[in-house]
CHARMM-style PDB file with segment names, atoms N, HN, CA, C and O in Angstrom:
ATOM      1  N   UNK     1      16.395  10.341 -73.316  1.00  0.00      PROA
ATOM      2  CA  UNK     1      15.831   9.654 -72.158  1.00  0.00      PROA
ATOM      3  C   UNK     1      16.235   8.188 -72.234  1.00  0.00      PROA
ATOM      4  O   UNK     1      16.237   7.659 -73.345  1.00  0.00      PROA
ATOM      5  N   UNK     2      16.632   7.366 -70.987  1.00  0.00      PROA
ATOM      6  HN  UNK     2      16.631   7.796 -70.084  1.00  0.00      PROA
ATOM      7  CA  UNK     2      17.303   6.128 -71.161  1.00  0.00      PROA
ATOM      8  C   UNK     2      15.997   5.030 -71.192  1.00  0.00      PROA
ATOM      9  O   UNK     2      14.812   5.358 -71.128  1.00  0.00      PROA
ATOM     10  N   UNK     3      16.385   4.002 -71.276  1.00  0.00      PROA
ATOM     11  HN  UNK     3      17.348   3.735 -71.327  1.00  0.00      PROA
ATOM     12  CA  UNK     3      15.206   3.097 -71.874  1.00  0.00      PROA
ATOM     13  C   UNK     3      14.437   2.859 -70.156  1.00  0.00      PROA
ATOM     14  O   UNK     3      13.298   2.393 -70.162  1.00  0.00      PROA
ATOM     15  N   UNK     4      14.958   3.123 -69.032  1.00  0.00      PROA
ATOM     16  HN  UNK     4      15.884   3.502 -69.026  1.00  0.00      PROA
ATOM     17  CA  UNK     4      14.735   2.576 -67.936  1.00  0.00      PROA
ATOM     18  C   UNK     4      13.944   3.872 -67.274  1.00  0.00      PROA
ATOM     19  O   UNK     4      13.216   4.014 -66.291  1.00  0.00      PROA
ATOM     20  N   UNK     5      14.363   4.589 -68.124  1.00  0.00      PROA
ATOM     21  HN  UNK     5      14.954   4.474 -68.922  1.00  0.00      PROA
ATOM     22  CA  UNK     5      13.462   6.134 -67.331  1.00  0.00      PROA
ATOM     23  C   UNK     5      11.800   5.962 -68.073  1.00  0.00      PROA
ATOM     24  O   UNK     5      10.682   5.954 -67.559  1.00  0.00      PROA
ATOM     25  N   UNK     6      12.209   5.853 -69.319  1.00  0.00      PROA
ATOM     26  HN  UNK     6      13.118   5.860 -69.737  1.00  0.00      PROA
ATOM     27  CA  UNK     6      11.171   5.353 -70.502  1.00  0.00      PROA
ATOM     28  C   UNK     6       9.950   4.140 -69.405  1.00  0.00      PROA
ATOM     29  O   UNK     6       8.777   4.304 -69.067  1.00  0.00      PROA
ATOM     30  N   UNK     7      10.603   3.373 -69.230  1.00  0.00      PROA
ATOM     31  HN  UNK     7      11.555   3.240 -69.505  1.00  0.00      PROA
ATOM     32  CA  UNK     7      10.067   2.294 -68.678  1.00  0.00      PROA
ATOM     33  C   UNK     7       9.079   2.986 -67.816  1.00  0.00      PROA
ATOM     34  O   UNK     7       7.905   3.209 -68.112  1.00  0.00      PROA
ATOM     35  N   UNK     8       9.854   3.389 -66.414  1.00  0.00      PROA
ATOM     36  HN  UNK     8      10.808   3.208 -66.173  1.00  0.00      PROA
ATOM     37  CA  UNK     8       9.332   4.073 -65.695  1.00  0.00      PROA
ATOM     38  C   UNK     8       8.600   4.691 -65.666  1.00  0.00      PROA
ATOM     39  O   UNK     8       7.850   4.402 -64.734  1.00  0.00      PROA
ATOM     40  N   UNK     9       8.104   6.002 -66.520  1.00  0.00      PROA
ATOM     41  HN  UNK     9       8.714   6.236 -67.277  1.00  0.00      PROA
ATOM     42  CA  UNK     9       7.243   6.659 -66.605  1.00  0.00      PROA
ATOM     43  C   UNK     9       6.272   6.177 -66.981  1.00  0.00      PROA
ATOM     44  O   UNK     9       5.253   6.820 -66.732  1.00  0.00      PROA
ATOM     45  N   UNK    10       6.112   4.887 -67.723  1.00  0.00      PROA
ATOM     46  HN  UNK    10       6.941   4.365 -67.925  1.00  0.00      PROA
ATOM     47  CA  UNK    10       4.631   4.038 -68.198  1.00  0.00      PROA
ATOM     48  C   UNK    10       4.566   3.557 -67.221  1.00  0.00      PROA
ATOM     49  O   UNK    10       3.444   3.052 -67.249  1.00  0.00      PROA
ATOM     50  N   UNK    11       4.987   3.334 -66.315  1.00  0.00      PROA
ATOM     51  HN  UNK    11       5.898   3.745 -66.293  1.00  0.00      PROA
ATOM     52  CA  UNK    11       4.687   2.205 -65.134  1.00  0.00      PROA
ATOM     53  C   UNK    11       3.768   3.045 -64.339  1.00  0.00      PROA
ATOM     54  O   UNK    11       2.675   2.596 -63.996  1.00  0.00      PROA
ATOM     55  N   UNK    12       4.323   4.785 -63.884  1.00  0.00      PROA
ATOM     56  HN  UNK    12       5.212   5.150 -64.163  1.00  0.00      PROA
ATOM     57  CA  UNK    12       4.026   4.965 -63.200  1.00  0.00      PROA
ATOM     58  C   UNK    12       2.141   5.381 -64.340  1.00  0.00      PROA
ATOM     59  O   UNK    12       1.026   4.934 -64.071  1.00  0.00      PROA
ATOM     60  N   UNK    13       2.386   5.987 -65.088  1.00  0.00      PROA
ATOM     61  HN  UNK    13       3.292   6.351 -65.307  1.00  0.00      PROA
ATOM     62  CA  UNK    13       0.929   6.319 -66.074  1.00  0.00      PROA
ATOM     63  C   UNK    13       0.203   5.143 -65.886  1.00  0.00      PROA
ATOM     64  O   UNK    13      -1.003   5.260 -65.670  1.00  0.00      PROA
ATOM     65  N   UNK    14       0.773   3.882 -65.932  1.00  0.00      PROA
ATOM     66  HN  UNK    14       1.752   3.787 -66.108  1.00  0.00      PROA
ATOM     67  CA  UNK    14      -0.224   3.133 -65.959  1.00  0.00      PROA
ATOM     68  C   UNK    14      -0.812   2.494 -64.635  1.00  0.00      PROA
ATOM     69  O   UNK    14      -1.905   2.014 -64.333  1.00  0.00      PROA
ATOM     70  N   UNK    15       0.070   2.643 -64.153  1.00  0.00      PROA
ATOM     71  HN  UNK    15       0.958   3.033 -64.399  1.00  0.00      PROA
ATOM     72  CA  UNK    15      -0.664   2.934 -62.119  1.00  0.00      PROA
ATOM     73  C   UNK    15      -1.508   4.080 -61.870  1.00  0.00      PROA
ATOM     74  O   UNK    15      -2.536   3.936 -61.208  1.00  0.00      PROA
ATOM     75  N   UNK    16      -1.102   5.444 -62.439  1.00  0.00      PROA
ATOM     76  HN  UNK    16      -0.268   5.561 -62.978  1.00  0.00      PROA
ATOM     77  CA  UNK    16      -2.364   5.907 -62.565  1.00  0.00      PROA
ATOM     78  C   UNK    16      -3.524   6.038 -62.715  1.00  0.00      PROA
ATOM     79  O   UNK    16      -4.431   6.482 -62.011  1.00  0.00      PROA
ATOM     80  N   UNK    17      -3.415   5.348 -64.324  1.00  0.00      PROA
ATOM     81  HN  UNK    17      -2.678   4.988 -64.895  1.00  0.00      PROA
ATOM     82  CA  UNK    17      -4.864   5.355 -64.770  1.00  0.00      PROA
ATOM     83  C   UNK    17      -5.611   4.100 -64.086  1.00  0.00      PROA
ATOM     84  O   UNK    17      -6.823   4.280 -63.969  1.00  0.00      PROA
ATOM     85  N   UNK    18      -5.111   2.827 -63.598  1.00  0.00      PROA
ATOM     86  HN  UNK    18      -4.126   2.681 -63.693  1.00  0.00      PROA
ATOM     87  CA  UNK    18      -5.549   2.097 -63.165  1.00  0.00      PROA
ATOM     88  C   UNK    18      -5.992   2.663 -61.539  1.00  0.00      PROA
ATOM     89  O   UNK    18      -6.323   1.724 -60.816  1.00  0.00      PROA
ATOM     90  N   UNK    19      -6.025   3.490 -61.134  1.00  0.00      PROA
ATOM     91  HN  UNK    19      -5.755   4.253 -61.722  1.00  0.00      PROA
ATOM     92  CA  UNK    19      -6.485   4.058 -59.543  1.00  0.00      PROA
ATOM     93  C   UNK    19      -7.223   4.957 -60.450  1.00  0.00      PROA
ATOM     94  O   UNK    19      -8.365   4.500 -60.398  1.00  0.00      PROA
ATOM     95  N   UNK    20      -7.237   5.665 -61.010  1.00  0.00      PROA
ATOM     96  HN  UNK    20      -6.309   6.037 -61.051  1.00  0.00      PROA
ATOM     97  CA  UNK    20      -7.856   6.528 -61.000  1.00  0.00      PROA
ATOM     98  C   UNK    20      -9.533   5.644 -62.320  1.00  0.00      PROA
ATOM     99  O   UNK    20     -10.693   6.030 -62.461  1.00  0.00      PROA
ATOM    100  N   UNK    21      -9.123   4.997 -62.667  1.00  0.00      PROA
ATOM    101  HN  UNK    21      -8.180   4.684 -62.553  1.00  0.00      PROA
ATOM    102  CA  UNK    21     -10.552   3.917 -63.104  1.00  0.00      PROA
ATOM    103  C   UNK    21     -11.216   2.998 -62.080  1.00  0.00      PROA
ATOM    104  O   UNK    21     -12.356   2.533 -62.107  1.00  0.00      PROA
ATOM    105  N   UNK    22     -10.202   2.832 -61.125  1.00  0.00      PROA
ATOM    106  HN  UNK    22      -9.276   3.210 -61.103  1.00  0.00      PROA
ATOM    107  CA  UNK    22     -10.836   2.297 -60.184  1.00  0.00      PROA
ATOM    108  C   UNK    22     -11.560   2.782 -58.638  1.00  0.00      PROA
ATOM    109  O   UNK    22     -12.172   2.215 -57.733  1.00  0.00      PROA
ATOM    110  N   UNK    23     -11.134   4.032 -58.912  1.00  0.00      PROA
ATOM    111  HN  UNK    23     -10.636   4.493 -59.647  1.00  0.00      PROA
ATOM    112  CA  UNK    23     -11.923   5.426 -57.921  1.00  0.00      PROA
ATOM    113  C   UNK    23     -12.928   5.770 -59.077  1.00  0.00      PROA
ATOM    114  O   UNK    23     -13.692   6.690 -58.786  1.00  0.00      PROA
ATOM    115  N   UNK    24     -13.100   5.195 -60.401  1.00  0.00      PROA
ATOM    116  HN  UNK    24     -12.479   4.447 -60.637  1.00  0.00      PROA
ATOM    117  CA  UNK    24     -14.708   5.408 -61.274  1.00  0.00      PROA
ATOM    118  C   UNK    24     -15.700   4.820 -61.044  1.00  0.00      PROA
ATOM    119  O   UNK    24     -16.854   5.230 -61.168  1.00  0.00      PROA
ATOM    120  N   UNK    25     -15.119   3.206 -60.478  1.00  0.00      PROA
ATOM    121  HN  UNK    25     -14.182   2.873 -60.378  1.00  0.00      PROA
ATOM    122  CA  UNK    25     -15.494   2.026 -60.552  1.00  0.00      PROA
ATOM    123  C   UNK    25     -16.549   2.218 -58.897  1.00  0.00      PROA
ATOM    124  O   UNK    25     -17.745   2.033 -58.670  1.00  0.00      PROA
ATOM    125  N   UNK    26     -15.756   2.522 -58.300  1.00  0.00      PROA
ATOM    126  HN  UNK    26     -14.785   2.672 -58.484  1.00  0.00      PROA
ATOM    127  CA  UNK    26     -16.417   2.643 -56.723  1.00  0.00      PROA
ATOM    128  C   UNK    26     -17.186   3.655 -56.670  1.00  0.00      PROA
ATOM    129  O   UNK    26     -18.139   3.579 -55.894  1.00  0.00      PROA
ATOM    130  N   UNK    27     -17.031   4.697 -57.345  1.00  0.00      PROA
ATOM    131  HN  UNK    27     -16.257   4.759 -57.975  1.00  0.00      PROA
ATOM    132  CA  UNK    27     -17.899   5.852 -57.283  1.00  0.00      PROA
ATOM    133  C   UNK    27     -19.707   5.442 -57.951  1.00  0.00      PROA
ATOM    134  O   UNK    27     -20.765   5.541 -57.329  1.00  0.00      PROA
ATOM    135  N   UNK    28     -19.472   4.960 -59.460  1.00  0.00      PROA
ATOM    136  HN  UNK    28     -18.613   4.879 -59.965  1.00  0.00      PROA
ATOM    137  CA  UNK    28     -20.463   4.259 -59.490  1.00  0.00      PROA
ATOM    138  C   UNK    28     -21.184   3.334 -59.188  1.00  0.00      PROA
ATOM    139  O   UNK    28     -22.298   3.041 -59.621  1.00  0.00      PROA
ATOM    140  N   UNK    29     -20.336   2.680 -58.162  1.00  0.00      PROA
ATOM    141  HN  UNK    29     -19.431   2.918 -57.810  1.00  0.00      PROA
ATOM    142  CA  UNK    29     -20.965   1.561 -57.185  1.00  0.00      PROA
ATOM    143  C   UNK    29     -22.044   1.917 -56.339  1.00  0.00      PROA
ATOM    144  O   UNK    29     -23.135   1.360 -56.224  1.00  0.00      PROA
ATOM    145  N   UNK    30     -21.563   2.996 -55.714  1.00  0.00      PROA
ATOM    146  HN  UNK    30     -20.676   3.448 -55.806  1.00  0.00      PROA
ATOM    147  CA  UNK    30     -21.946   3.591 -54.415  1.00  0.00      PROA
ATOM    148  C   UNK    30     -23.479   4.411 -54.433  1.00  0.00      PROA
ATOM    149  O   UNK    30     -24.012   4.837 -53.408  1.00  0.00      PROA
ATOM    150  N   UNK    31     -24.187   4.563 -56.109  1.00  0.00      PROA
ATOM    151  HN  UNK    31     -23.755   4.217 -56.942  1.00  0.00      PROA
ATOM    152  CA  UNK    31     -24.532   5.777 -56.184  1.00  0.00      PROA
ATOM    153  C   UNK    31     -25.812   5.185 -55.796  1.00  0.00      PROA
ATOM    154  O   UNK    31     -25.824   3.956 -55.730  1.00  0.00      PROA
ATOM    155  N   UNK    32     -27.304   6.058 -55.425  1.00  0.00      PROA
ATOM    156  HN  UNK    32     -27.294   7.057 -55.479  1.00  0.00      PROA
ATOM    157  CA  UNK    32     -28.309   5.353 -55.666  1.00  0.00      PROA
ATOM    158  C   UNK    32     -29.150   6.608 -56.596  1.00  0.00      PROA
ATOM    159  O   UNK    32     -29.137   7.839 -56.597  1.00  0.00      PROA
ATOM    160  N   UNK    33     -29.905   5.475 -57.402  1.00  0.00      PROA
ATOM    161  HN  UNK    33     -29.916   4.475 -57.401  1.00  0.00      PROA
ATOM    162  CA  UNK    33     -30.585   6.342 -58.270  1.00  0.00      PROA
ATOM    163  C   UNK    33     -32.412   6.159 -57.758  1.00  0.00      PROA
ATOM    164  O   UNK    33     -32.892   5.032 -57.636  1.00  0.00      PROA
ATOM    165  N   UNK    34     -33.057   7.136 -57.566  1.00  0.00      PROA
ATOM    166  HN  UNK    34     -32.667   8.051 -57.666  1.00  0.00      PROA
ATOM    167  CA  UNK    34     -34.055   6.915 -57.395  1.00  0.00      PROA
ATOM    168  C   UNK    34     -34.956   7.506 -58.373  1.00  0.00      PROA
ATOM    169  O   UNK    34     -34.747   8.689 -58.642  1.00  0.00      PROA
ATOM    170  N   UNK    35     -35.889   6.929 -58.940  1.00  0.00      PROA
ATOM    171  HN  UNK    35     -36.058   5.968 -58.721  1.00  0.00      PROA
ATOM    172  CA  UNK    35     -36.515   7.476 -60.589  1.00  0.00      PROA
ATOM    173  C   UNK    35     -37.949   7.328 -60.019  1.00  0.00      PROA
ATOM    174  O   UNK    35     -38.110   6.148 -59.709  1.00  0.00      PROA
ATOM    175  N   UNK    36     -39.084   8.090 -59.754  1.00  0.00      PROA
ATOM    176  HN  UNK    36     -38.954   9.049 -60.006  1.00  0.00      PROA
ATOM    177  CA  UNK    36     -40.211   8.604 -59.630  1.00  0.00      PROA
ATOM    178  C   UNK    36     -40.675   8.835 -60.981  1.00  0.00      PROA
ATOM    179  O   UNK    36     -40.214   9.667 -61.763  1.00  0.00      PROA
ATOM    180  N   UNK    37     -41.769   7.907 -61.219  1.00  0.00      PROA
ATOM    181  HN  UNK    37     -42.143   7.232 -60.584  1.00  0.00      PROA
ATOM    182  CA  UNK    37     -42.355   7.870 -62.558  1.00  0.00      PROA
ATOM    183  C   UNK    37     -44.073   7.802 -62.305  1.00  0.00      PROA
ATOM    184  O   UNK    37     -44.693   7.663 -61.251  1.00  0.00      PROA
ATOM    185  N   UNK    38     -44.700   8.000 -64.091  1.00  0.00      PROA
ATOM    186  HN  UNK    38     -44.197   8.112 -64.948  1.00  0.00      PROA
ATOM    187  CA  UNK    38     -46.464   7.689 -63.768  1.00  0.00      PROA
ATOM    188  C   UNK    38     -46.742   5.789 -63.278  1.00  0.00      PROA
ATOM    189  O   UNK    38     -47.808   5.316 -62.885  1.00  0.00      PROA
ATOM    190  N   UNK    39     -45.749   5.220 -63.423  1.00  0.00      PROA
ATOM    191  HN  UNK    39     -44.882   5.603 -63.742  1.00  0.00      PROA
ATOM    192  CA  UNK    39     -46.290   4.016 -63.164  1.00  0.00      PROA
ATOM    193  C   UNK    39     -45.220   3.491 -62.159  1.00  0.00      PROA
ATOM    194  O   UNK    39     -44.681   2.405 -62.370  1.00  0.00      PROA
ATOM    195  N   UNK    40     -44.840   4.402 -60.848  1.00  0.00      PROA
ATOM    196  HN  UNK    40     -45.278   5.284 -60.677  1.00  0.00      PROA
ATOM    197  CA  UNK    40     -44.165   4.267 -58.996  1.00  0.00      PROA
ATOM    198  C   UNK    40     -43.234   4.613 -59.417  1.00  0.00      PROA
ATOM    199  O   UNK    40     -42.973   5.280 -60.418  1.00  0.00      PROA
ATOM    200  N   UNK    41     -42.318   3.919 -58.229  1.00  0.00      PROA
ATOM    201  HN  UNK    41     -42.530   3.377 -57.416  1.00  0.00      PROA
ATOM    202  CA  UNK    41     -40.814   4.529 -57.619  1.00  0.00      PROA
ATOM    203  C   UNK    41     -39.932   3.783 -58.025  1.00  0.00      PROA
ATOM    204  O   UNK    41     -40.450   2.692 -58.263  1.00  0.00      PROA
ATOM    205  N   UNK    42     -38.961   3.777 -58.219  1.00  0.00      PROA
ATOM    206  HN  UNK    42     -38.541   4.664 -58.026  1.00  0.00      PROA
ATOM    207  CA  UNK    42     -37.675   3.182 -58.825  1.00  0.00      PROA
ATOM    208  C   UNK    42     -36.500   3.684 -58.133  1.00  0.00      PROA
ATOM    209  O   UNK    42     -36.010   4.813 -58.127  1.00  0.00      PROA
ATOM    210  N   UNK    43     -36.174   2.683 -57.592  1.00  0.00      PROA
ATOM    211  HN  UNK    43     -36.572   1.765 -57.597  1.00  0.00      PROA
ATOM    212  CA  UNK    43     -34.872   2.520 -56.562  1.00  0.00      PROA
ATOM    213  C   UNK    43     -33.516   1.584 -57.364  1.00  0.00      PROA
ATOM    214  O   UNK    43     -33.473   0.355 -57.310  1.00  0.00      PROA
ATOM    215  N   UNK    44     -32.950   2.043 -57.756  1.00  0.00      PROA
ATOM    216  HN  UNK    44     -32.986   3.042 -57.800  1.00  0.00      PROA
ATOM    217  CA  UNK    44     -31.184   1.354 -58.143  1.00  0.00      PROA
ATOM    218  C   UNK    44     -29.999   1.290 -57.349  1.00  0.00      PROA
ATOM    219  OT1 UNK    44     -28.970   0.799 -57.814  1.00  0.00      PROA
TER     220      UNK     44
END
């Protein structure tokens, strides 16, 4: 494999993982947690 194909394929892995951490990032943004306890309600 030539050093430029080499290259390439980290570029593209690391564009990956960077979308795909950042579709983690928004997902846990978005969430709401609501926690019902003996002492009320809890909204996050």
């Amino acid at each position: 494999m030539s050093r430029t194909a080499l290259i390439a394929v980290i570029a593209v892995l690391a564009v990956a993982a960077g979308v795909f951490a950042y579709q983690a990032h928004e997902r846990d943004e978005n969430t709401l947690d609501i926690s019902v306890s003996p002492s009320g309600v809890k909204v996050d």
